[in-house]
N, C-alpha and C positions, 0 to 999 in steps of 0.2 A: 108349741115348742118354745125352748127356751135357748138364747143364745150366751156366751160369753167369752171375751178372747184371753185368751192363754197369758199374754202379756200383763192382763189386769189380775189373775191370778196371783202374779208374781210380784204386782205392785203392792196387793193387800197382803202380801206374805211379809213383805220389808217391811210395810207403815205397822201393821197390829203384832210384828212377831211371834209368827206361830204359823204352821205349814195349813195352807187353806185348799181345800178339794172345790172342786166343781157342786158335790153333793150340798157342803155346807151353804152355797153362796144359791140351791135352790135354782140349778141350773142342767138341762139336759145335753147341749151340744158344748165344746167348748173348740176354739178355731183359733188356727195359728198364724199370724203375717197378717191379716185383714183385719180395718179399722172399722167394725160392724157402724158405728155412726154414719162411712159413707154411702152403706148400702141401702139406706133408710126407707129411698123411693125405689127399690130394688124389691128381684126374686132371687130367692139364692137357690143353685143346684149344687146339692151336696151327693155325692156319687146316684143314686138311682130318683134321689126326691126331689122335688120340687118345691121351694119353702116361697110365700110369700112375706115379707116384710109387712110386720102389723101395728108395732110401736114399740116404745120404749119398756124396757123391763127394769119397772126401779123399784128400790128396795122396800120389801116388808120388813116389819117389825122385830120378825126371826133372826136378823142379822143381829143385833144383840145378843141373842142367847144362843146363835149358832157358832156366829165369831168371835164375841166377845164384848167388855168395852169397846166402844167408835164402831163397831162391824157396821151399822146402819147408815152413818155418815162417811165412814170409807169405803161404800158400796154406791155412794149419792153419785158419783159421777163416773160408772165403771160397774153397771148394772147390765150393760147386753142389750138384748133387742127381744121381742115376741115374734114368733112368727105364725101363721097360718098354715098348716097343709096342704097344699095344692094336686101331688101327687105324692102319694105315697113309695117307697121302695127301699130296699138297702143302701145303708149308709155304713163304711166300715171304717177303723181309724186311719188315717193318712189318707181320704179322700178325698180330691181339691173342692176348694169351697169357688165358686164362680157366681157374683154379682148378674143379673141379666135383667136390662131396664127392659119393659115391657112385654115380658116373659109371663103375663098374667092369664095363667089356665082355668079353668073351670068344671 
């Protein structure tokens, strides 16, 4: 899975002018208020699922031809996170995203 926050959405909408989806930037989940950088050593629980934190999610080469000119360097610091599956489940929009240090299932 793929993470990114909403806030950086908004910042690559102001820097390259031009309205950016979640889809273009190559990104499955997108989360509102949490700084996915601090959740790094984190699991996250997104309504039913269980997500472990697996690394950084930076940018491929598609960000040029997705977003544009700079898409690739205005995604270098504002790429998200990878995560792992841990437990699978529903996840619906406006579900709290909740950080959990050692939250690690199997």
């Amino acid at each position: 899975m793929t993470l990114i926050e909403a806030e950086h959405l908004g910042e690559l909408e102001r820097e390259l002018g031009r309205a950016i989806t979640p889809g273009l930037c190559r990104r499955n989940l997108v989360v509102e208020g949490l700084d996915l950088r601090s959740c790094f050593t984190s699991a996250l629980r997104i309504g039913e699922a269980l997500l472990e934190v697996s690394g950084e999610c930076t940018p491929c080469s598609r960000m040029e031809e997705n977003l544009g000119p700079g898409g690739f360097a205005a995604m270098a610091e504002r790429g998200g996170l990878t995560a792992r599956v841990l437990r699978g489940g529903l996840i619906r929009v406006g579900d709290a995203v909740r950080a959990e240090a050692g939250a690690h299932e199997h």
